[in-house]
FIBA-624880 format. One record per residue: x, y, z of N, C-alpha, C in turn; residue in three letters. Coordinates in steps of 0.1 Angstrom, whole numbers, plus 5000, padded with zeros to 4 digits. Example, Ala and Ser with C-alpha at 12.3 -4.5 7.8 and 13.67 -1.06 7.14 Angstrom:
<atoms>
513249435078512349555078513249675078ALA 512849785071513749895071512950005079SER 
</atoms>
This chain:
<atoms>
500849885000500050005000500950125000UNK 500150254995501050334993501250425004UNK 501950485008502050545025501950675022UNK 501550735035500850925034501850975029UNK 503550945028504351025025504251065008UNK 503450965004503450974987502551084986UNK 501551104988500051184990500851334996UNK 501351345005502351395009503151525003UNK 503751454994504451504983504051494968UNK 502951494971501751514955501451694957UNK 500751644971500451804977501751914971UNK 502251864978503351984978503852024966UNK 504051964953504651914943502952044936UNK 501952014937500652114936501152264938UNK 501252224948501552374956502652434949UNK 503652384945504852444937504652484924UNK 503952414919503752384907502252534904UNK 501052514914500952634916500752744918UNK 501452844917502352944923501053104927UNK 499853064924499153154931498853134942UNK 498253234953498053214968496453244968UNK 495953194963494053154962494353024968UNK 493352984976492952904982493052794969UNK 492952624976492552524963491852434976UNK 490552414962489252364976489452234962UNK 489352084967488851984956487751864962UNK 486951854953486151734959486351584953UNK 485951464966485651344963484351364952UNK 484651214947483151214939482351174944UNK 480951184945479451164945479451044946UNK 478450974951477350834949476850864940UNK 476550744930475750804913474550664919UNK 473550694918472550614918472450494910UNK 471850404912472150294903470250254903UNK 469850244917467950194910467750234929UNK 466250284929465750304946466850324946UNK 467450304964468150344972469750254972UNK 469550214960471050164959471850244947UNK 473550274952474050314943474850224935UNK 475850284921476950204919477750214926UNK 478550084929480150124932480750204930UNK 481050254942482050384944483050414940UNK 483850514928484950494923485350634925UNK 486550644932487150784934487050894926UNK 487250974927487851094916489651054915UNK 490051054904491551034904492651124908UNK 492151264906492951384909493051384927UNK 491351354932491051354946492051264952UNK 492251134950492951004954493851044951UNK 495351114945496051124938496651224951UNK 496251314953496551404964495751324979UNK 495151254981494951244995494651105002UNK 494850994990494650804991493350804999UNK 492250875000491150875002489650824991UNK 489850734996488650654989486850674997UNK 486950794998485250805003484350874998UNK 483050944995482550994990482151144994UNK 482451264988481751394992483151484999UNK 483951395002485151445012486151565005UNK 485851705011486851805004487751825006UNK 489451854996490251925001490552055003UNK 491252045011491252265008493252275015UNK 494052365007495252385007495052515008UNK 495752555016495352715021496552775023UNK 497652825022498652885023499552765029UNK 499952755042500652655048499752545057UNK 498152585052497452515062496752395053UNK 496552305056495752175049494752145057UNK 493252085050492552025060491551965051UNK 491151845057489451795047488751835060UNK 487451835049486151825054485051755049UNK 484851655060484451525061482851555061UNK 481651495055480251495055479751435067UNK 478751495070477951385082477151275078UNK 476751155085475751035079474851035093UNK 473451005085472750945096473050835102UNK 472050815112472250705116471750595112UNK 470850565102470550465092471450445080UNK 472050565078473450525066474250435076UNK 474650475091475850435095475450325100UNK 474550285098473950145100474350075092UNK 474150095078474050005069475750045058UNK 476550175057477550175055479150175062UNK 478650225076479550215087479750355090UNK 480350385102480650475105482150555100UNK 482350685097483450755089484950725097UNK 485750705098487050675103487750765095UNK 487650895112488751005107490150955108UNK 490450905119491550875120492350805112UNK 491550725102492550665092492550735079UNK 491750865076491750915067493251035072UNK 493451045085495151105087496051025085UNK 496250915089496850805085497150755072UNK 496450765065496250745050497250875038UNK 496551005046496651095037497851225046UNK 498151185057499251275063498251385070UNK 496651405063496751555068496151535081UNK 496351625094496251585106494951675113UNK 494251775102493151855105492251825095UNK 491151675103489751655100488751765105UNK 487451815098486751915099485651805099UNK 484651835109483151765097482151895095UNK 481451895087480751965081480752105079UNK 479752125091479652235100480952315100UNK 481752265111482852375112483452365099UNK 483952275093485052285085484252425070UNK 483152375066482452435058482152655063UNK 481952635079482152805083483952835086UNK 484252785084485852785083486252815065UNK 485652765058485552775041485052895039UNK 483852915043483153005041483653145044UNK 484553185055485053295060486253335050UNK 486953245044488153265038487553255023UNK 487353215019485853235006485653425004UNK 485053435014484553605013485253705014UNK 486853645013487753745016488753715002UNK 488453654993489453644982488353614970UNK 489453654961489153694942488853574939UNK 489853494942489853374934490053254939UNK 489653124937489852984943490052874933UNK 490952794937491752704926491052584929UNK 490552564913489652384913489652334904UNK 488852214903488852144889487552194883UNK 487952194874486552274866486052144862UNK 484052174867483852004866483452014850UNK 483251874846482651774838481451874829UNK 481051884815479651864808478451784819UNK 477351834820476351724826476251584819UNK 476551674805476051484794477151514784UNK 478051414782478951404770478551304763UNK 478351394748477351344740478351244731UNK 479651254729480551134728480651044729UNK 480251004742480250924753479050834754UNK 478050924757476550924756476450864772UNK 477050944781477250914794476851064801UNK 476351044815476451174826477651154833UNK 477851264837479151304846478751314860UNK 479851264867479451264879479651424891UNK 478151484893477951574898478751664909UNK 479451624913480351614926480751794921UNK 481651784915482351954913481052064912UNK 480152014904479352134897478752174916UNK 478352074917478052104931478752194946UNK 480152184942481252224948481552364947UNK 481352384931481052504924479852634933UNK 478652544930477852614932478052654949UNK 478452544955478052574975479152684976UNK 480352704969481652794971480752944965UNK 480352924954479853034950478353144962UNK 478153054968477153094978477553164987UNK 478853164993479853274998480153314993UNK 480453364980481053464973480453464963UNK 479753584955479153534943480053554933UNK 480953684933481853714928483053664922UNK 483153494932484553434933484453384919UNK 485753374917486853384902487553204904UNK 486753134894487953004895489152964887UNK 489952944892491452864886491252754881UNK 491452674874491052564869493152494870UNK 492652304877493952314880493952164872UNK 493352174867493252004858494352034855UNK 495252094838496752104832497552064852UNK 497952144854498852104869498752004869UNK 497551924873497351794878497651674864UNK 497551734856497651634839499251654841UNK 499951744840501051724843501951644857UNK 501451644861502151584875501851454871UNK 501051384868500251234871501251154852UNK 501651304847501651194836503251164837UNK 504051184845505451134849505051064861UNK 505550904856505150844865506350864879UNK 506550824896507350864900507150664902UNK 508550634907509050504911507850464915UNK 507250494932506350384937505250374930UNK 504950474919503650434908503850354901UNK 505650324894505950254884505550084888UNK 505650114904505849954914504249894912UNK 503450004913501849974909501549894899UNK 501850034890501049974878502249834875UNK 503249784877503149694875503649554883UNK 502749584891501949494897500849474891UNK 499949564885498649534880499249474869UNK 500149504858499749444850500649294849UNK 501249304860502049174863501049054863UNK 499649094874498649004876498049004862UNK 497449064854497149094843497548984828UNK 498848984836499848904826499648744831UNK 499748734843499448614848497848524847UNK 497548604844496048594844495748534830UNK 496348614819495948594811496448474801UNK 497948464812498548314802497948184811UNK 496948194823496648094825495248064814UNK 494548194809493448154808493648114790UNK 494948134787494848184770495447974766UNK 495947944776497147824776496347754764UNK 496747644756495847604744495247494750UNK 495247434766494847314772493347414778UNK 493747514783492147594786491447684779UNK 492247704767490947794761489747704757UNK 489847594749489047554741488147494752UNK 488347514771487347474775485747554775UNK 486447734771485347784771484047854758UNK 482747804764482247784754481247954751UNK 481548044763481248174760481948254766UNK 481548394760482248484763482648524778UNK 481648554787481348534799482248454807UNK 482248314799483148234810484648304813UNK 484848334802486248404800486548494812UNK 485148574811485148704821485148704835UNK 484448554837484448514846485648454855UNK 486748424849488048344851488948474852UNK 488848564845489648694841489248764860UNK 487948744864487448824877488348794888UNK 488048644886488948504897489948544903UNK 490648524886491848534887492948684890UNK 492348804890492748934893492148954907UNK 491548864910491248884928492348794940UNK 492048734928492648554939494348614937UNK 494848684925496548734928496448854934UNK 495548924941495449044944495349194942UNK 494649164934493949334927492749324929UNK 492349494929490749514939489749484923UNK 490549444913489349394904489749464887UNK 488549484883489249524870489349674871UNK 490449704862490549824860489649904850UNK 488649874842487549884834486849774828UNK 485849784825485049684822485549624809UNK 485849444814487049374803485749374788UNK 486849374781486149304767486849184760UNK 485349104760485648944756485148964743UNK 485848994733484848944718485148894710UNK 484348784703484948704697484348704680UNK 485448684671484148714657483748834651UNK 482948884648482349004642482349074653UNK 481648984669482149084676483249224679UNK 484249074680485649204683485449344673UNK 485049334666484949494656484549604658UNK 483749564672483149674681483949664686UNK 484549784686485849804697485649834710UNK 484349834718484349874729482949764733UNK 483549614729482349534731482349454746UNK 481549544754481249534770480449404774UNK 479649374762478349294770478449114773UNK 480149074762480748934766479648814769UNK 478548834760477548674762477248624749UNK 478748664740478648584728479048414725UNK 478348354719479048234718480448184715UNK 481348134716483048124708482547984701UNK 483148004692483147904677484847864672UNK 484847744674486347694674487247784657UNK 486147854651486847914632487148054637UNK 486848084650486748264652488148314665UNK 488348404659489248504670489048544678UNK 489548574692489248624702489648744705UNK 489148864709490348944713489548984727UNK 490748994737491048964752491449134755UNK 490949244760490849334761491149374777UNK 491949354788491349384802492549424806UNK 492149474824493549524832493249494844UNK 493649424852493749434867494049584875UNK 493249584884493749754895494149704903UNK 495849814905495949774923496449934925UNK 496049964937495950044945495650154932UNK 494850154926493850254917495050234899UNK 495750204904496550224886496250064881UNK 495950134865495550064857496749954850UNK 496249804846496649784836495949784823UNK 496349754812495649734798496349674793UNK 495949554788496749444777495749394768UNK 495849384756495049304750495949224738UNK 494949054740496248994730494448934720UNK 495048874710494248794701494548684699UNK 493648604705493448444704492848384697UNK 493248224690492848164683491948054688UNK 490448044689489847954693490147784692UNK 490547784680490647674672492047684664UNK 492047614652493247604644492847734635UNK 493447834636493647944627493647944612UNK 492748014604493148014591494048114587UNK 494648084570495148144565495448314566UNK 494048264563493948444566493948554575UNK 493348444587493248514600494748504602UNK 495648444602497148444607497948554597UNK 497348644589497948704580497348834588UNK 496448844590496148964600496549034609UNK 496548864616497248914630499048884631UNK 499048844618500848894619501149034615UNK 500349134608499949254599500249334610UNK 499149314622498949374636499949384647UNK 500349244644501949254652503349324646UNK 503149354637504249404626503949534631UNK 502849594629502549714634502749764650UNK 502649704654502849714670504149714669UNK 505049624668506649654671506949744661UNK 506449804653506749964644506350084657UNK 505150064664505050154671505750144686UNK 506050044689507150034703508750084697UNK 508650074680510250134679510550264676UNK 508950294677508950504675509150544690UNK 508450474699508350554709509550554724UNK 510050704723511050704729510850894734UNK 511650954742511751084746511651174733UNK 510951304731510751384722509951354708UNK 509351194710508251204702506851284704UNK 506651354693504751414697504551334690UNK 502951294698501951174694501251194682UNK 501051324680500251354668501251294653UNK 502351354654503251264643503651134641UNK 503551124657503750954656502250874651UNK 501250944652499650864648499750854636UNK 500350964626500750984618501350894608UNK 502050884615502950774609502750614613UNK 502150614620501250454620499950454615UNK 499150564608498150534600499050494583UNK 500350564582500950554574501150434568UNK 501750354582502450224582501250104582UNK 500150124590499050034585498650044573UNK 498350194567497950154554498650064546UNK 499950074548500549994540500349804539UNK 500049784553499649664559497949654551UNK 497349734551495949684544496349684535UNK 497049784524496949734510497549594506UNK 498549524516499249404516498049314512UNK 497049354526496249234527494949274516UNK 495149324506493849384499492749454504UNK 492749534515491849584520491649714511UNK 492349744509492749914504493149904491UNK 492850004479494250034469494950154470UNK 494550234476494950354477495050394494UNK 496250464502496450484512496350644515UNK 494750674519494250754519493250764537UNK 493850864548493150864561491850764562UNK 490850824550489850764551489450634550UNK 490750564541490650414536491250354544UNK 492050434553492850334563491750344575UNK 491050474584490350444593489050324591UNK 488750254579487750204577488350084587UNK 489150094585489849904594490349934604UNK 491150074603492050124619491150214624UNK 490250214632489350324636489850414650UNK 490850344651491250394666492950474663UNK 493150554676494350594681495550484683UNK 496450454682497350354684497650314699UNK 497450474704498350524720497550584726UNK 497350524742496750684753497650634762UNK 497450734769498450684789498050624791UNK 498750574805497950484816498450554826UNK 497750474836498050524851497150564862UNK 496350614867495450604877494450574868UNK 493650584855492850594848493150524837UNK 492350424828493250344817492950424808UNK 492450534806492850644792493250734804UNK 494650724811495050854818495050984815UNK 495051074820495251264817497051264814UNK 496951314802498251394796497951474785UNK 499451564787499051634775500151584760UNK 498751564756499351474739499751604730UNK 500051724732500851824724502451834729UNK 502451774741504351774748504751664741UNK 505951664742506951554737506651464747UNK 506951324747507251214752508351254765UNK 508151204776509651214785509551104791UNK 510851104794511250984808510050964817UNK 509650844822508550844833507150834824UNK 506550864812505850844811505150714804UNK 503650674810503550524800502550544792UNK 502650464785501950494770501350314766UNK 500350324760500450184753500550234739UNK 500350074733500950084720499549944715UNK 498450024709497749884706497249934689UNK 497849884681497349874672495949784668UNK 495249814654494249684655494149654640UNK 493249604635492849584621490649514620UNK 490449584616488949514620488249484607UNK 487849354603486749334592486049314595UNK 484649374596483849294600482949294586UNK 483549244573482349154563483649044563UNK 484349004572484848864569485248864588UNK 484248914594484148864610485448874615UNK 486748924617488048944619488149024626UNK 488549064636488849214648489949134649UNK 491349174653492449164661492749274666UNK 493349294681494249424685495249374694UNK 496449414696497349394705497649484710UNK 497849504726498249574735499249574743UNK 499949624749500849594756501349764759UNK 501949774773501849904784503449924785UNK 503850064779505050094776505550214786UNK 506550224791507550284802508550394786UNK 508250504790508950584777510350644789UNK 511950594786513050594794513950674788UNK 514750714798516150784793516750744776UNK 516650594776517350564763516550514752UNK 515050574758513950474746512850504754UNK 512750264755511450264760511550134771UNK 511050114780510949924783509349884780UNK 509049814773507449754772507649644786UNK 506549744801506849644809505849504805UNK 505649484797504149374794504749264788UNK 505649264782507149214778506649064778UNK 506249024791506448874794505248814788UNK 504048864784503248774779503048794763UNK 503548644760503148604746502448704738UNK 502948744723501448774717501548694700UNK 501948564699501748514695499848434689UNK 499748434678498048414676497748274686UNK 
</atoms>
């Protein structure tokens, strides 16, 4: 586990980084409802966890000149029946800071120093609905927003996302020790389940997902790091196919999409499997895909920008479809019909982590590298993934150890 000293020196590393003397107030995230009186599982805010190893809901920061403090919500006594009672003391423990507030005071303590300044440094929340997405955002800041503004109507916000995008996207040692551990389990997980003596025991998607759950619990991770994707066939072509209750058919590919979490950082690996004995063709794809992948682990090194580097792997796949007759002409448009995706995002507390993709590449940062190829009028998806450490002399791909052989 990670000790207050890390949280610690996140703060402070904030605070340097910056350099106005406006207050910075941040919030946990919200309960999001799920049906009646039950919610989803509770998933931090990453910025929140990132500065304070605080895993609870509604809980604020506030950095005030030399002074720190949360302020912790009250529960009834029917919540604390049925969720437990708040443990301040391990929220000092946890996070270093040694002045717990609950509500009341801590909030007229906010509120006095509020009415006496311009400006207050936060995360500027979320869209209500990102139509991208076709998701809501979880309410927590707009709310934050509004209760801050009620002492002051006047007040002026800082928006401290960039700060925090920068800090999070160099990884520091005991993060590097995280994330791979996750994807250490991740790895192990997946060469028990991929072995050619157990795949062909499973006969759906599901089962897969099921053994993937098992197995990232039973080596110790609090579970997945996003919801895995099992798909197999026409399936895989959906690149974002969540719902894993497809049949497997000994003629069709697999592609294996998931990441174990430990202590909030992400892994992401994805390999493609052969159900059965592979055809011709299918083994011409996913050698296409692998060719592409080690093209893009041999770009990525210090002072690459991503945009040139995307660039140049829609370049290098085109040339891979016209191989395989997909294409005659290597034109953006004729290559996204098969590559519809980005090659690369971060990792790290979040499996599409915050960075800024206009900087160069540096030391400490990780990156994947997943190329794909998708037919779906001859039922074909392949993607390979694997989680890259960008180093003084290059790169190390820590994922290294598991196979990506079809």
């Amino acid at each position: 586990m990670l000790s207050a000293s890390f949280f610690e020196g996140n703060r402070e590393r904030l605070r340097q980084l910056f350099t106005g003397t406006a207050p910075i107030v941040l919030t946990a995230n919200g309960l999001m409802q799920r049906g009646g009186d039950e919610s989803y599982p509770f998933h931090q805010d990453s910025n929140f966890w990132y500065l304070t190893g605080i895993d609870v809901p509604d809980v604020l920061l506030v950095l005030d000149k030399d002074k720190e403090y949360l302020i912790v919500p009250g529960r009834s006594d029917v919540r604390e029946a049925f969720d437990g009672a708040l443990d301040t003391e391990a929220f000092t423990r946890r996070s270093g800071i040694t002045t717990v507030l609950d509500e009341k005071e801590g909030w007229k303590q906010l509120h006095a120093r509020l009415r006496r300044v311009q400006h207050v440094a936060t995360l500027a929340p979320p869209t209500d609905y990102i139509d991208a997405y076709g998701m809501y955002t979880n309410p927590a800041r707009r709310h934050l927003i509004r209760r801050m503004k009620e002492a002051n109507e006047h007040l002026e916000l800082l928006d401290l996302r960039m700060h925090l995008a920068r800090m999070r996207m160099i990884k520091q040692p005991v993060e590097l020790e995280q994330l791979q551990s996750a994807i250490d389990i991740t790895l192990d997980t997946l060469k028990e389940i991929t072995r050619p003596s157990s795949i062909g025991k499973y006969a759906h998607e599901y089962e897969i997902e099921a053994d993937l759950s098992r197995g990232f619990r039973r080596r110790g991770a609090s579970g997945h790091a996003f919801s895995p994707i099992v798909a197999s066939g026409k399936r895989a072509c959906t690149l974002h196919n969540f719902t894993n209750n497809g049949i497997l058919a000994a003629d069709e590919l697999a592609v294996l999409d998931v990441g174990a979490e430990v202590e909030h950082y992400a892994a992401d690996i994805t390999r493609t499997v052969a159900l059965g004995k592979p055809s011709r063709r299918q083994q011409l794809v996913h050698e296409a895909v692998l060719e592409a992948q080690m093209y893009a682990i041999s770009l990525l090194k210090p002072g690459v920008l991503i945009k040139a580097y995307e660039q140049q792997m829609e370049a290098f796949v085109g040339e891979k479809l016209r191989e395989l007759g997909l294409v005659k002409s290597i034109t953006s448009e004729a290559v996204r019909r098969y590559f519809p995706h980005a090659t690369s995002h971060f990792l790290g507390l979040d499996t599409h982590d915050v960075g800024h993709y206009e900087r160069p590449l540096e030391p400490g940062v990780v990156i994947t590298a997943e190329p794909g190829i998708y037919i779906p009028e001859e039922s074909i998806g392949v993607r390979i993934e694997d989680d890259v450490l960008i180093t003084a002399e290059g790169n190390t791909v820590l994922s290294a150890k598991l196979p990506r052989a079809l």
